[in-house]
TORTILO-680223 format. One line per field, with one value per residue (C-alpha): x, y, z. Coordinates in steps of 0.1 Angstrom, whole numbers, always signed. Layout:
<rs>
px X_...
py Y_...
pz Z_...
</rs>
This chain:
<rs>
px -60_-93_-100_-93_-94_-119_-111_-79_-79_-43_-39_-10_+6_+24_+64_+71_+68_+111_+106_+143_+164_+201_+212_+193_+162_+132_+98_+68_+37_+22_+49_+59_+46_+34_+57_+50_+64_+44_+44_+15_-2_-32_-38_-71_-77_-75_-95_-117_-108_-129_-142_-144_-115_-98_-64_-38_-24_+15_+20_+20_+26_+54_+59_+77_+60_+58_+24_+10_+7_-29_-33_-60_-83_-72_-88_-81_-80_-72_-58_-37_-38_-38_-42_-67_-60_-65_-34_-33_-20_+12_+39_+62_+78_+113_+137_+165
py -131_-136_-106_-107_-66_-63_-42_-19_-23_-32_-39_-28_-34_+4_-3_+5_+40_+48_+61_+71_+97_+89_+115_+85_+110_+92_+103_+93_+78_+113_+130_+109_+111_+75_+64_+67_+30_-4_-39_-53_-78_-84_-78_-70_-89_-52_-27_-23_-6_+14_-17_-38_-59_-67_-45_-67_-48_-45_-53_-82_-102_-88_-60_-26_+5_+46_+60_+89_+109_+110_+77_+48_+37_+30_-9_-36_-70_-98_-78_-59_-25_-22_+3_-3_+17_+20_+9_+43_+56_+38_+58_+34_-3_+1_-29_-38
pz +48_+38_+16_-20_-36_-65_-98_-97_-62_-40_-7_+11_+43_+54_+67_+103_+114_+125_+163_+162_+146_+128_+163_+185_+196_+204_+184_+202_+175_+177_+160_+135_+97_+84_+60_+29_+16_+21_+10_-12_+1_-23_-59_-77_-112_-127_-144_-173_-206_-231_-245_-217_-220_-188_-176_-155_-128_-130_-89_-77_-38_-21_-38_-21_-33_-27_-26_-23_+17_+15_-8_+4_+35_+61_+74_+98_+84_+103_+134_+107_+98_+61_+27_+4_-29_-65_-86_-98_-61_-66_-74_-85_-68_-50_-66_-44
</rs>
């Protein structure tokens, strides 16, 4: 990817919408909700405190997270559509 996030800025890639039910019922693309879980993809060098000293982000590559419904922009990258969002939109990373 050619694209490299600046400040507290992560890019994530959203997880595949499920287009069937535990029951088996098909939902078309229209009906479904986008998840709400992705995998990070690129990391910004972080933010700026009070003074000016630089704030690593906690994420890093690879990284499964749960943001927020309404969280990011949505952008195509490379073919891809992606999340561009601050660090602050991340709920929290999923271990396991």
């Amino acid at each position: 990817m050619k694209f490299r996030p600046l400040h507290d800025r992560v890019v994530v890639k959203r997880a595949d919408i499920e287009t069937k039910t535990r029951g088996g019922i098909l939902i078309p693309d229209t009906a479904g909700e986008k998840p709400q879980e992705g995998e990070v993809v690129a990391v910004g060098p972080g933010g700026r405190d009070e003074a000016g000293k630089l704030v690593p982000i906690d994420l890093k590559k690879g990284d499964r997270v749960l943001f927020g419904k309404w969280s990011g922009t949505e952008v195509k990258i490379d073919a891809k559509e992606l999340l561009i969002m601050k660090e602050s939109d991340i709920m929290g990373v999923i271990n396991g």
